[in-house]
ChimeraX commands (.cxc) that place a marker at each C-alpha (Angstrom):
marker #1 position -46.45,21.57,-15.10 radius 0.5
marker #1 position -43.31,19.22,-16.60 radius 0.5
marker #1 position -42.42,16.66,-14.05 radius 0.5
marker #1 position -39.83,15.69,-16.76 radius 0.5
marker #1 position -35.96,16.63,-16.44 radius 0.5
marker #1 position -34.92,18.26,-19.47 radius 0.5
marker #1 position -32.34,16.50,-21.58 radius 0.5
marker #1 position -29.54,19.27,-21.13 radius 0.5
marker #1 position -29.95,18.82,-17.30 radius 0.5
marker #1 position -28.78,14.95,-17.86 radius 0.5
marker #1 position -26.43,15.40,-20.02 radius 0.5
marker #1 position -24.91,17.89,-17.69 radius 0.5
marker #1 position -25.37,15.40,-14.30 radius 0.5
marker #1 position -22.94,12.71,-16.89 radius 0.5
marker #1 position -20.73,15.33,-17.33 radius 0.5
marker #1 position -20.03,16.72,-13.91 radius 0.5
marker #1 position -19.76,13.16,-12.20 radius 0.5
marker #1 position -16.87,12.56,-13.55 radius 0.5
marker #1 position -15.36,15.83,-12.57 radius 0.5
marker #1 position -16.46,15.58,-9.26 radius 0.5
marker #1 position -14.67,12.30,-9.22 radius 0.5
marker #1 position -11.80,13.51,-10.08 radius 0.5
marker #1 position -11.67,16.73,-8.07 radius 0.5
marker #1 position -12.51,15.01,-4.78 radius 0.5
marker #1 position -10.19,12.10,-5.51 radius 0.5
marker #1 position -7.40,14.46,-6.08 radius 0.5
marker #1 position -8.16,16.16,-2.76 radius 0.5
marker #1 position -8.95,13.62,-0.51 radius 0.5
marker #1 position -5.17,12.62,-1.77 radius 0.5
marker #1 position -3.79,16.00,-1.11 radius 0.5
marker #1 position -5.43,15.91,2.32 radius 0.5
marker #1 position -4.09,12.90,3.18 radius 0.5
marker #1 position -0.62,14.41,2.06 radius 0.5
marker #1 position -1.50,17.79,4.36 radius 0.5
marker #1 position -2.32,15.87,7.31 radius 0.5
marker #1 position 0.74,13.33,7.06 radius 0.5
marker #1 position 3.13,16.37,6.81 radius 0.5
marker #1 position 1.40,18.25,9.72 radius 0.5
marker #1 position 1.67,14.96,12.15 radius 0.5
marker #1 position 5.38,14.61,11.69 radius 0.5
marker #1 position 6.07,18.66,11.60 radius 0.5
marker #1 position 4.66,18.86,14.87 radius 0.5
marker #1 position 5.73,15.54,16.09 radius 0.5
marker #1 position 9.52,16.89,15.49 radius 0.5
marker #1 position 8.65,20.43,16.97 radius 0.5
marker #1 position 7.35,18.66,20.29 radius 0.5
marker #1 position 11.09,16.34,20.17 radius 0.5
marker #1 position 13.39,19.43,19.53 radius 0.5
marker #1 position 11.50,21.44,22.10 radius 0.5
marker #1 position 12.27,18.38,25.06 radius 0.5
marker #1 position 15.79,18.19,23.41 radius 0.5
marker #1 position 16.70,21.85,24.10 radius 0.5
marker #1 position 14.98,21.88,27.66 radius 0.5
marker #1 position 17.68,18.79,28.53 radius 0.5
marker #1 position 20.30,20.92,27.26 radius 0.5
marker #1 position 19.34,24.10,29.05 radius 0.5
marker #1 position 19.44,22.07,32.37 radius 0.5
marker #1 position 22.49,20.06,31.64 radius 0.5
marker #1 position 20.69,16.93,31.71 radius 0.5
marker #1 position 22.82,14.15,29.24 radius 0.5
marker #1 position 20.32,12.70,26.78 radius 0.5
marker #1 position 20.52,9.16,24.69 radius 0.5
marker #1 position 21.18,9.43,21.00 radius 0.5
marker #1 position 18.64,9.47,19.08 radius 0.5
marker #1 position 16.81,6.13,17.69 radius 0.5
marker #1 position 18.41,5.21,14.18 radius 0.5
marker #1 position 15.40,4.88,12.48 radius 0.5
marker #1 position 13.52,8.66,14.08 radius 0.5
marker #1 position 13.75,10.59,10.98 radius 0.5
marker #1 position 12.77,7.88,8.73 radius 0.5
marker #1 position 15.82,7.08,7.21 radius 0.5
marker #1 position 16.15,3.75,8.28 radius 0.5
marker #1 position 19.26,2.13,6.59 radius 0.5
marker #1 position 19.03,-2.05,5.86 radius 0.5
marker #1 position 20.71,-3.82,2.74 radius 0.5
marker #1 position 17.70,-4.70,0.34 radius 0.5
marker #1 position 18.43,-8.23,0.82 radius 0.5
marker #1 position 17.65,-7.85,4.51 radius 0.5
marker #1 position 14.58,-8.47,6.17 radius 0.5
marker #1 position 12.92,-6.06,8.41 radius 0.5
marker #1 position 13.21,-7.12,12.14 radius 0.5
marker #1 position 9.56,-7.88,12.75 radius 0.5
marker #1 position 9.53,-10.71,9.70 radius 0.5
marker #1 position 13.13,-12.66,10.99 radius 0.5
marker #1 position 11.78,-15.47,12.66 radius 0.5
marker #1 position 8.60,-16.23,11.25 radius 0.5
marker #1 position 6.59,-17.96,8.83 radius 0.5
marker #1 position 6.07,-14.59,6.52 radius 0.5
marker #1 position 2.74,-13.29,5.11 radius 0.5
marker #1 position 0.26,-16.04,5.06 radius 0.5
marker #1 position -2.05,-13.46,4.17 radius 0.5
marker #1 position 0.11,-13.31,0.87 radius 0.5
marker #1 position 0.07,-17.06,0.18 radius 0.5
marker #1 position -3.97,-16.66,0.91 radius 0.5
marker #1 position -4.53,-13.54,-1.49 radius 0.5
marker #1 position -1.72,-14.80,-3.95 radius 0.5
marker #1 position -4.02,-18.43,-4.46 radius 0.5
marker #1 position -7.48,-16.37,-4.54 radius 0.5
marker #1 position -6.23,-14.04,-7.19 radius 0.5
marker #1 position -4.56,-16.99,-9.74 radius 0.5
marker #1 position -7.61,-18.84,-8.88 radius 0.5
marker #1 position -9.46,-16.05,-10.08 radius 0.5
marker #1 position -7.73,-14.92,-13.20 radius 0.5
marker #1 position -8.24,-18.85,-14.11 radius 0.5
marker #1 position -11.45,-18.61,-13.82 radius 0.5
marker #1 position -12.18,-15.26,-15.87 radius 0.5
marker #1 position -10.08,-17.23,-18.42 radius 0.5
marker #1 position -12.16,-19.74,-18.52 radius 0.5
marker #1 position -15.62,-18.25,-19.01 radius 0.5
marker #1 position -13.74,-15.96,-21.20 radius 0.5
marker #1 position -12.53,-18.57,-23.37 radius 0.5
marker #1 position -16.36,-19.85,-23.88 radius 0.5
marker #1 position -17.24,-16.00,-25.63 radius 0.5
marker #1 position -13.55,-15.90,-27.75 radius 0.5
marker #1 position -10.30,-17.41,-26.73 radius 0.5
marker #1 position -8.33,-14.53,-27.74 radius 0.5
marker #1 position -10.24,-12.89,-24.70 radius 0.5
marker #1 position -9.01,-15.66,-22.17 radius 0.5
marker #1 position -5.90,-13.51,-22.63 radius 0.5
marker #1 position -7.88,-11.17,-19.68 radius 0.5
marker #1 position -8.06,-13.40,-17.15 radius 0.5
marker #1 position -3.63,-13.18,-17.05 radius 0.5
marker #1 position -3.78,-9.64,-15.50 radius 0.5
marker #1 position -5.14,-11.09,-11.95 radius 0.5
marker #1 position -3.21,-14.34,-12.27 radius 0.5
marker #1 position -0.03,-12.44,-13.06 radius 0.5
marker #1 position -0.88,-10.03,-9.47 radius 0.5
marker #1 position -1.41,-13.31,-8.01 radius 0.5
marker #1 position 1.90,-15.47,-9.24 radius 0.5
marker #1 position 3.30,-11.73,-7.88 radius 0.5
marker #1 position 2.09,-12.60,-4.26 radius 0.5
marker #1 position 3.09,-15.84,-3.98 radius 0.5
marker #1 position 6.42,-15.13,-5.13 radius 0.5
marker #1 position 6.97,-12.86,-2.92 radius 0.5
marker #1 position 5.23,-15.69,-0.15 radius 0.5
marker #1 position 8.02,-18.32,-0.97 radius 0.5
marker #1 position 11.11,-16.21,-2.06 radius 0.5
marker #1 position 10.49,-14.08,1.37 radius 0.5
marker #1 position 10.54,-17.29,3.75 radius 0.5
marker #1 position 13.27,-18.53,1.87 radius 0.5
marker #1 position 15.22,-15.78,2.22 radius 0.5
marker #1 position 13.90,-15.88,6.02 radius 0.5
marker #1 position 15.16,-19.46,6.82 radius 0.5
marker #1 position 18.86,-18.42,5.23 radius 0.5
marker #1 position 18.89,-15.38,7.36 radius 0.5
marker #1 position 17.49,-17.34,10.69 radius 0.5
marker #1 position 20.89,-19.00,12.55 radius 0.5
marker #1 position 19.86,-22.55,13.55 radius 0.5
marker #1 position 20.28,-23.73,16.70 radius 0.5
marker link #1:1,2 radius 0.2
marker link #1:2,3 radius 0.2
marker link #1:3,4 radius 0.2
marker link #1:4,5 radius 0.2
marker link #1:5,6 radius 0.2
marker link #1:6,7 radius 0.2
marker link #1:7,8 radius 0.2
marker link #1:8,9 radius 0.2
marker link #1:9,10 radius 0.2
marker link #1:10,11 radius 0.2
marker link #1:11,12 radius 0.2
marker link #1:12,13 radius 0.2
marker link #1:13,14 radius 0.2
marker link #1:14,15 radius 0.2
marker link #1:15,16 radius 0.2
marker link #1:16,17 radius 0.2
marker link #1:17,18 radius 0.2
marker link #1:18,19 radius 0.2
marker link #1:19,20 radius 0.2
marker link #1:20,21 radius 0.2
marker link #1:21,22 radius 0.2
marker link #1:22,23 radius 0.2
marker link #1:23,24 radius 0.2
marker link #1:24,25 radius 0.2
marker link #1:25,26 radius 0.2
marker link #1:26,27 radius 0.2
marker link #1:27,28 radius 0.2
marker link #1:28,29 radius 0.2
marker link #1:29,30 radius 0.2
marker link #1:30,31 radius 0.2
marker link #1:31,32 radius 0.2
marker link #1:32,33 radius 0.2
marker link #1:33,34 radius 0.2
marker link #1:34,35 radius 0.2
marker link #1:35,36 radius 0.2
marker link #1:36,37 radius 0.2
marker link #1:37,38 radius 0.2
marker link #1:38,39 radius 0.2
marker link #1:39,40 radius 0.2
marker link #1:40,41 radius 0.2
marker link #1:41,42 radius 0.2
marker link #1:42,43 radius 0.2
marker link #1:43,44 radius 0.2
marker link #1:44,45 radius 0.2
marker link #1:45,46 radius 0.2
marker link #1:46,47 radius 0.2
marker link #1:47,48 radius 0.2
marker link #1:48,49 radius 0.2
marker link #1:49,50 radius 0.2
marker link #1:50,51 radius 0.2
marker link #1:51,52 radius 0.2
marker link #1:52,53 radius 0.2
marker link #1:53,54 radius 0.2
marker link #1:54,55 radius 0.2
marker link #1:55,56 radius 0.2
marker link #1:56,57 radius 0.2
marker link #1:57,58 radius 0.2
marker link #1:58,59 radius 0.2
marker link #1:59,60 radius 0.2
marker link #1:60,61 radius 0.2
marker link #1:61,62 radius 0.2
marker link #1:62,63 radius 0.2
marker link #1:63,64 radius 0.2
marker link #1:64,65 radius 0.2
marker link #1:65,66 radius 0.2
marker link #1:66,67 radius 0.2
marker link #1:67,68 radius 0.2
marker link #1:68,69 radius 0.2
marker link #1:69,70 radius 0.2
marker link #1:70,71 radius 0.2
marker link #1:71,72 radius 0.2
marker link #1:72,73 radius 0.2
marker link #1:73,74 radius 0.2
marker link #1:74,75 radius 0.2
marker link #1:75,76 radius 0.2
marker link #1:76,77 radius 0.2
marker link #1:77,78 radius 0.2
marker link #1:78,79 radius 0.2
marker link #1:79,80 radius 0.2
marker link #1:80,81 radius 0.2
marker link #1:81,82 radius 0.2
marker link #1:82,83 radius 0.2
marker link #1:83,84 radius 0.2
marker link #1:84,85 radius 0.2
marker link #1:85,86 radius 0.2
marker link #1:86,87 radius 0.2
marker link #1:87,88 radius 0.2
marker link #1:88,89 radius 0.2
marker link #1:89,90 radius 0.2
marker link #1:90,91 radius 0.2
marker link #1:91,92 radius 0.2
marker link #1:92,93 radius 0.2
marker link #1:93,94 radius 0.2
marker link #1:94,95 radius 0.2
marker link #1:95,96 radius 0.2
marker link #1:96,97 radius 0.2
marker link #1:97,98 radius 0.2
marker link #1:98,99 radius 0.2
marker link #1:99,100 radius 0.2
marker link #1:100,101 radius 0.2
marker link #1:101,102 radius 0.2
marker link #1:102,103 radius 0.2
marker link #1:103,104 radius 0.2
marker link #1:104,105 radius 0.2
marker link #1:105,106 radius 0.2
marker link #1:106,107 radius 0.2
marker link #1:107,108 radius 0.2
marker link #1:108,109 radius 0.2
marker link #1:109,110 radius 0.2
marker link #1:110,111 radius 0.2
marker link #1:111,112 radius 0.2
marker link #1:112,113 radius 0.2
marker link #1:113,114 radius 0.2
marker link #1:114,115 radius 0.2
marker link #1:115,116 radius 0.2
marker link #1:116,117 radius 0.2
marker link #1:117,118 radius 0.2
marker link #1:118,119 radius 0.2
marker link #1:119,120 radius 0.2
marker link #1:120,121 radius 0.2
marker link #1:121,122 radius 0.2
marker link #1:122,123 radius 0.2
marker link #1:123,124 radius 0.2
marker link #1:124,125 radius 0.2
marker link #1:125,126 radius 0.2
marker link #1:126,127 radius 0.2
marker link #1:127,128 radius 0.2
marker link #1:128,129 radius 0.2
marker link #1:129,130 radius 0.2
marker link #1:130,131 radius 0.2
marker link #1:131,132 radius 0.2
marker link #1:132,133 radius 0.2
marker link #1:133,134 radius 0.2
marker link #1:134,135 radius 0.2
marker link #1:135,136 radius 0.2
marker link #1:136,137 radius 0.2
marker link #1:137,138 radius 0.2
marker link #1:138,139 radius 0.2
marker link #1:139,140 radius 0.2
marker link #1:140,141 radius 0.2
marker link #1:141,142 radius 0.2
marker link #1:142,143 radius 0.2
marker link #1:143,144 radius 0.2
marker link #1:144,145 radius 0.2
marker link #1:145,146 radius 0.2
marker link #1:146,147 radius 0.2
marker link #1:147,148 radius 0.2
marker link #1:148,149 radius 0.2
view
C-alpha cells in the first residue's frame, strides 16, 4: 500500500489553488455587488409604496431628502458636513507616519543587500506622503471653510 501522493496529484493541488482564488474572489465580489443592489431595490420599493399610500389618502408629504437617491451634489472643494468643524482624520496623520516610517525602513535594510533595491521601500512611503497630504491639505482647507467667531 503507497501512503505517498503521486506527483500529478500535487502538481494539480498548485494548479487549482490559484483558480479557486480567483473564482471565489471574483464571486465573493459579485455577491457583494448582488446584495448591495438588492438592499437599495427594496429599500426604494418599501419608500414608493408609503409615498403612494399618502397620496391615495390625500395626506401632503415633505420633499424628499436631497441626498435619498445618492446623488448628493457638493463642489469638490467642499467638505462633507460631518468633517466642517473638526480636527480631520487623525487616523490619517497616524497611518500616513506608520507607512513613511515603514517604506524608510524597507529602504534601509534594502539598501544593506543592493541600493538600487532601496528604490522598494518608495512604494509605502509614497501611500504614506499620500495620507498625510491629504491629513494637512484637508484641515487646511477645514479652517478656511470654518467662519471664526
Amino acid at each position: 500500500m503507497n501512503d505517498q501522493i503521486p506527483d500529478n496529484a500535487v502538481a494539480i493541488i498548485g494548479v487549482m489553488i490559484p483558480i479557486v482564488a480567483i473564482v471565489m474572489g471574483l464571486g465573493i465580489g459579485m455577491l457583494k455587488l448582488w446584495l448591495d443592489f438588492r438592499k437599495k431595490r427594496e429599500i426604494l420599493q418599501a419608500h414608493h409604496a408609503e409615498r403612494m399610500a399618502a397620496i391615495e389618502k390625500g395626506i401632503d408629504l415633505p420633499p424628499l431628502p436631497p441626498g435619498f437617491y445618492g446623488s448628493e451634489q457638493r463642489s469638490p472643494d467642499e467638505l462633507p458636513e460631518q468633517f466642517q468643524g473638526r480636527q480631520i482624520g487623525l487616523q490619517h496623520l497616524r497611518s500616513g507616519l506608520i507607512w513613511l516610517l515603514i517604506g524608510g525602513a524597507i529602504s534601509l535594510a534594502l539598501h544593506a543587500q543592493d541600493p538600487r533595491a532601496a528604490l522598494w521601500g518608495a512604494v509605502p512611503a509614497a501611500y504614506g506622503l499620500a495620507k498625510l497630504l491629504f491629513y494637512f491639505i484637508a484641515n487646511r482647507m477645514n479652517a478656511k471653510s470654518d467662519p471664526k467667531p
